[in-house]
C-alpha positions in Angstrom: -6.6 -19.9 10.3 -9.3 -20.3 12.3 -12.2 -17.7 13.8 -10.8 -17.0 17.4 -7.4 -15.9 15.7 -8.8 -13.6 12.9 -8.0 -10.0 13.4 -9.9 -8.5 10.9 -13.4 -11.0 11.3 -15.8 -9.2 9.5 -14.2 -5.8 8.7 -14.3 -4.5 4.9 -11.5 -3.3 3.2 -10.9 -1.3 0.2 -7.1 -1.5 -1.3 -6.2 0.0 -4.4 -3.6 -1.0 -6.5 -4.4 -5.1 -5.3 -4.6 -6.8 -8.7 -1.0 -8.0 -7.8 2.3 -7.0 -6.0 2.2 -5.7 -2.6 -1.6 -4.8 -3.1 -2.3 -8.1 -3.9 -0.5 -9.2 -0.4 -2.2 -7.1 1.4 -5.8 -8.5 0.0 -4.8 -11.6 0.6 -3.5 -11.5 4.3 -6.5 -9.1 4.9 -8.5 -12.5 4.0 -7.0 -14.8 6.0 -7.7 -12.6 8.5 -11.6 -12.5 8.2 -11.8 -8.8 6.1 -13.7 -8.4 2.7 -11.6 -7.1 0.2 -12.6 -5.0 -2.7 -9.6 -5.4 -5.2 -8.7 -2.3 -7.4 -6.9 -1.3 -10.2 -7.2 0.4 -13.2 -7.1 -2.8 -15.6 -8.1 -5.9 -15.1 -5.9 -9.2 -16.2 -5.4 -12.5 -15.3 -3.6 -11.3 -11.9 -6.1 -9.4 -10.8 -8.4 -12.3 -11.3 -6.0 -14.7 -9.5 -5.8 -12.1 -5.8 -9.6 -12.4 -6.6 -10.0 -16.0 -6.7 -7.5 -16.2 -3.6 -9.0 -14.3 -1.7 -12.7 -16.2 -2.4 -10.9 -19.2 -1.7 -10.2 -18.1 1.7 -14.0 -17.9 2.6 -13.9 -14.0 2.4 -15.9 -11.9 -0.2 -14.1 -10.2 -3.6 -15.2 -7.5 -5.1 -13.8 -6.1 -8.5 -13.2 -2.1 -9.0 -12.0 -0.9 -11.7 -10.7 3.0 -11.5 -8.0 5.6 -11.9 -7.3 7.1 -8.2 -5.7 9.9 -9.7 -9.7 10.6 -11.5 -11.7 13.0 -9.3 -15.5 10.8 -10.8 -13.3 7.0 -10.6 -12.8 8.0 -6.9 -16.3 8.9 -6.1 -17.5 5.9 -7.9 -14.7 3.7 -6.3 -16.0 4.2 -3.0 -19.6 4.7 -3.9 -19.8 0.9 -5.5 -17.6 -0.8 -2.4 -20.1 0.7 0.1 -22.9 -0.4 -2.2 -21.1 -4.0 -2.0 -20.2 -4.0 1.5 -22.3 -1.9 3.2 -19.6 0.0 4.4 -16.1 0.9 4.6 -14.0 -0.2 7.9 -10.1 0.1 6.6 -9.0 2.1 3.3 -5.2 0.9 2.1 -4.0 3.9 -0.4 -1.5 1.5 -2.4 -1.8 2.5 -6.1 1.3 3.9 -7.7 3.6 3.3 -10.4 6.6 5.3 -11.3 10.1 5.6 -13.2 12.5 7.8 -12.4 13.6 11.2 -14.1 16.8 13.2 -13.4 15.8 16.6 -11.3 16.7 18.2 -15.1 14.2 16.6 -16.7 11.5 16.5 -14.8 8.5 17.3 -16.7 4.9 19.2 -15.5 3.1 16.1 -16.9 5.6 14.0 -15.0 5.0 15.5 -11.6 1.4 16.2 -12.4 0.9 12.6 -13.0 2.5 11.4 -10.0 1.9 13.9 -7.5 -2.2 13.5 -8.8 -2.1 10.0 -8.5 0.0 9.0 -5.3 -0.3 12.1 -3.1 -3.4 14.3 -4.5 -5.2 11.0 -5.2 -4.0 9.1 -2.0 -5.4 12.7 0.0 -9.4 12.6 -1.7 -9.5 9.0 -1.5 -8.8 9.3 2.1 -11.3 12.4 3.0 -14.0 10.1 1.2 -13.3 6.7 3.3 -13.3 9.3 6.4 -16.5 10.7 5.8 -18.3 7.3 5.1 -16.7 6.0 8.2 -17.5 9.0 9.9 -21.7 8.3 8.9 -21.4 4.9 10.1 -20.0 6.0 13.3 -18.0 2.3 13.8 -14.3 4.5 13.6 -12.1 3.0 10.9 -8.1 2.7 9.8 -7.1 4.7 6.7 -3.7 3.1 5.9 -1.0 4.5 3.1 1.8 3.1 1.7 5.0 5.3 1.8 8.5 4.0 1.1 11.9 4.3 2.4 12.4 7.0 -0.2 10.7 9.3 2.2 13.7 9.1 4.4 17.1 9.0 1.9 17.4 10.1 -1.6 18.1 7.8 -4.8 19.4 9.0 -7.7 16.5 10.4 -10.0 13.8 9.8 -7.0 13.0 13.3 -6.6 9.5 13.7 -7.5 8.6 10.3 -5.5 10.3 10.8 -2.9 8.6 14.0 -2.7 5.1 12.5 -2.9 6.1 9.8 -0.3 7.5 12.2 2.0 4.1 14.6 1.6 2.3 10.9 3.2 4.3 10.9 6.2 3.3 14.1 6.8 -0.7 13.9 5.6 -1.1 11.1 8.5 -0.2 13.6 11.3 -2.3 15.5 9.7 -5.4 13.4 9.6 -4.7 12.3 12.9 -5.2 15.7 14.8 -8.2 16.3 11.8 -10.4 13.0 12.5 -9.8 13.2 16.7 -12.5 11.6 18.6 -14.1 9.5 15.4 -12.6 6.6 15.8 -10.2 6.8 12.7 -7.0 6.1 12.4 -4.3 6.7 9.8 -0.8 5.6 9.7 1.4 4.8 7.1 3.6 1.8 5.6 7.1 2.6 4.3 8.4 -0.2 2.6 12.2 -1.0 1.9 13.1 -4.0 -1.0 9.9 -5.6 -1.5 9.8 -8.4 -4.1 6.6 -7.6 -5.5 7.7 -9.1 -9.1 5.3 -11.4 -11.5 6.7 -14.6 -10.9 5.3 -18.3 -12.5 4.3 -20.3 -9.5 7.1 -22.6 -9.9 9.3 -19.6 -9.1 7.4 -18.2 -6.2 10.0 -20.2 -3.8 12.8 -17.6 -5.5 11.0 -14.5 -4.4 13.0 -11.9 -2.2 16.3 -14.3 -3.0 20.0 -13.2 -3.4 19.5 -12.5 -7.2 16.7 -10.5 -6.5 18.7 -8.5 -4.1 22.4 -8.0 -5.7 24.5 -6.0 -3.8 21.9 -4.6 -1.1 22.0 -7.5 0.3 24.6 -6.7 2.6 23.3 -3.3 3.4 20.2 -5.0 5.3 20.5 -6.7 8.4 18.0 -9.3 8.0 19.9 -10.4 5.5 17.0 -10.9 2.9 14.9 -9.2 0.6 11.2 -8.4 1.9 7.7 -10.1 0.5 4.4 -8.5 -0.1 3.5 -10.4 2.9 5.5 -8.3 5.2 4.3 -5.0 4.3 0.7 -7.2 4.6 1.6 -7.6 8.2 1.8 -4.2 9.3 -1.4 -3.4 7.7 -2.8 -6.2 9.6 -1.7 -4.7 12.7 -2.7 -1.5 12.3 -6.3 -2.0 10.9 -6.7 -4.4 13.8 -7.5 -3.6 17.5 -3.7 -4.4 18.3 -2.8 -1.1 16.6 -5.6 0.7 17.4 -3.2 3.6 19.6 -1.1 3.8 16.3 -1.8 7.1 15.0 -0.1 9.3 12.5 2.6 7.6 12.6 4.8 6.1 9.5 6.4 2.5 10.1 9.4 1.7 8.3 9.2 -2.3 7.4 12.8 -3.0 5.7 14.5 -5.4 7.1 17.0 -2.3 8.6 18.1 -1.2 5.6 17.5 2.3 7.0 19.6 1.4 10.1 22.8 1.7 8.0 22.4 4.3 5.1 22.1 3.9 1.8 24.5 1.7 -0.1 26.9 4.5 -1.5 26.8 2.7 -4.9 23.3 3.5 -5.7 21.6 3.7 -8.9 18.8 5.0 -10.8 15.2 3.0 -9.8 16.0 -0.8 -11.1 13.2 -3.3 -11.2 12.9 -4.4 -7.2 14.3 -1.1 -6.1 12.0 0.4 -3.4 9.7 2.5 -6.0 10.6 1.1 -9.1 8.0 -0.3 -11.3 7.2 -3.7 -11.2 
């Protein structure tokens, strides 16, 4: 892609959770878009060194940051070494969250401590502190949070996450009417069936396919199951001047699964499911 046609030339962009999956997408679109990414996640593997790679390859800077966003001191130091790297912060993507689901009966105070710490409590601090570094540079900025689809309907056995997505949605009107007149803005993603599995490279071409999909297929009107690159998009267009009016707002990217319900057959959180884990 070349310069004129870059909508993020020389922004820097933290996004947590990017070692692989959606994260990962989001990194690497953010790249080919002109950004600096700082990858994070709380190990680091041979994925996380492949996004990094990708995204050097693409001209842009990596940076590597390990932390726990659900750990008061990792936060601090999260943000502390990107600005260190970067010399500032321009667009903050709250990603990181893994989860399982657990029948309303069962659910466990470590369970929803865990969750709720990491991917609402977490997502919240980590925000404040991108706000207040954009806030000293004075250049405005895009805070960005990944939601989900279970923010709108229930699954079976979703409750706690779909709690904790449903508290985003609401946190970015929040922040909106908060950071008025700095130049911020923060929206969120809600993803529908993202195929953010590990795949070999010879399978890549398989991602999002009918297999992948099952029986939702039918249930979503662009008949096809959604990429990491698609939630990527809308992040792109928010952090970039084009959605710069875009303000606590959520944006549903699923194909219009939501359009039609939930399929009345559903199940527990399956590998692929919106929220399951990868």
């Amino acid at each position: 892609m070349s310069g004129p046609g870059k909508l993020l030339e020389g922004k820097k962009a933290l996004i947590t959770g990017s070692r692989r999956g959606i994260g990962a997408g989001i990194a690497t679109l953010f790249a080919e878009h002109g950004a600096d990414v700082g990858i994070n996640d709380v190990t680091r593997d041979e994925e996380a060194d492949k996004t990094i790679a990708l995204v050097e390859s693409l001209g842009q800077k990596a940076s590597w940051h390990q932390a726990d966003v659900g750990d008061t001191d990792d936060r601090t130091r999260l943000l502390d070494e990107f600005v260190q790297q970067h010399g500032r912060i321009d667009i903050l993507v709250n990603n990181a969250v893994a989860s399982r689901d657990m029948h309303f009966t069962k659910i466990t105070e470590e369970f929803w401590d865990h969750l709720v710490g990491h991917a609402l409590k977490g997502y919240l601090f980590l925000a404040q502190g991108a706000a207040t570094r954009m806030i000293d540079h004075g250049h405005g900025g895009s805070i960005i949070n990944i939601s989900s689809v279970h923010s709108f309907r229930a699954w079976p056995h979703d409750g706690v996450y779909g709690i904790v997505k449903a508290g985003l949605n609401r946190m970015v009107q929040s922040m909106a009417h908060d950071l008025a007149g700095t130049g911020i803005t923060a929206n969120c993603v809600a993803p529908g069936y993202i195929d953010s599995r590990v795949l070999p490279d010879h399978e890549e071409s398989s991602r999002g396919d009918d297999e992948y999909l099952g029986g939702a297929k039918s249930f979503i009107p662009s008949q096809r199951g959604g990429l990491p690159r698609d939630i990527a998009g809308a992040c792109v267009f928010l952090a970039s001047e084009l959605g710069e009016y875009v303000n606590g707002q959520t944006i549903t990217v699923d194909g219009g699964f939501l359009a039609g319900g939930v399929p009345p057959d559903s199940m527990p959180l399956e590998p692929g499911m919106p929220g399951a884990m990868e």
